[in-house]
N, C-alpha and C positions, 0 to 999 in steps of 0.2 A: 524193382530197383527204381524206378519212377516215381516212387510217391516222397515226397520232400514234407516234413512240418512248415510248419507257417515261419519261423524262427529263422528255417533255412531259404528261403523264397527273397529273402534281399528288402531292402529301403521300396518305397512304390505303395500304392496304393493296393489292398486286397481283392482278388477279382468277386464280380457280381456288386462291388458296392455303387454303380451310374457312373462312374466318372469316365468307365471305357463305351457308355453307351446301350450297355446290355442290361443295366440294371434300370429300374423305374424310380423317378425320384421322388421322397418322400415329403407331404408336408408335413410342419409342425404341429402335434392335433393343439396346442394352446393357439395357435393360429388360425386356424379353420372354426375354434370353437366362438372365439370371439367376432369373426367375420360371419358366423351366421347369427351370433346375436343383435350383431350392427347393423346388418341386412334387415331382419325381422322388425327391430328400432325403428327403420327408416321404413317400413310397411305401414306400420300401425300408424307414424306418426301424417305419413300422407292420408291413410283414412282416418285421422280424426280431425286433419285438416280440411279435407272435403264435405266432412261432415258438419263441423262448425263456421264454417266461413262461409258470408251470405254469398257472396258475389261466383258464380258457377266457373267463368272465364279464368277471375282470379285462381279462385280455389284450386281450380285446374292446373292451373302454370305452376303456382307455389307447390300444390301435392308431386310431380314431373321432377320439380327441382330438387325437393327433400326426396325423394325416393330415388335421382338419379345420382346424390350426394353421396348417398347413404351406401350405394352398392359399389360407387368409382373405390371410397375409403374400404369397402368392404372386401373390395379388391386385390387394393395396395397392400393391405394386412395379410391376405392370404396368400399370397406368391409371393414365396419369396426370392430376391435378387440375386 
């Protein structure tokens, strides 16, 4: 006598889908797929910076910055709000 349809369960969100906690939330795979190719972007493009730019110091700072670019965006795209 306990077991209800879904039909009969009322207006509300369905249980196990996170919103009560119990469930794990999902990313979106077009999300995650493009944050790991915008991560890897910003891999290569710090090594071919360091690789072609005379100055070590420099090269340094600029490859830090594209790669620290690359992963803040790579971020923001993956989690989402």
């Amino acid at each position: 006598m306990g077991h209800h349809l879904p039909a009969e369960r009322g207006p509300g969100t369905p249980p196990g889908t996170g919103e009560d906690g119990t469930g794990v939330a999902r990313l979106p795979v077009s999300n995650a797929i493009a944050a790991v190719i915008i991560a890897v972007a910003a891999l290569l493009g710090a090594v071919a910076v360091l690789l072609l730019m005379p100055g070590t110091l420099e090269a340094l700072g600029t490859a830090v910055t594209i790669s620290g670019s690359g992963f803040t965006l790579a971020a923001r795209i993956a989690v989402p709000r």
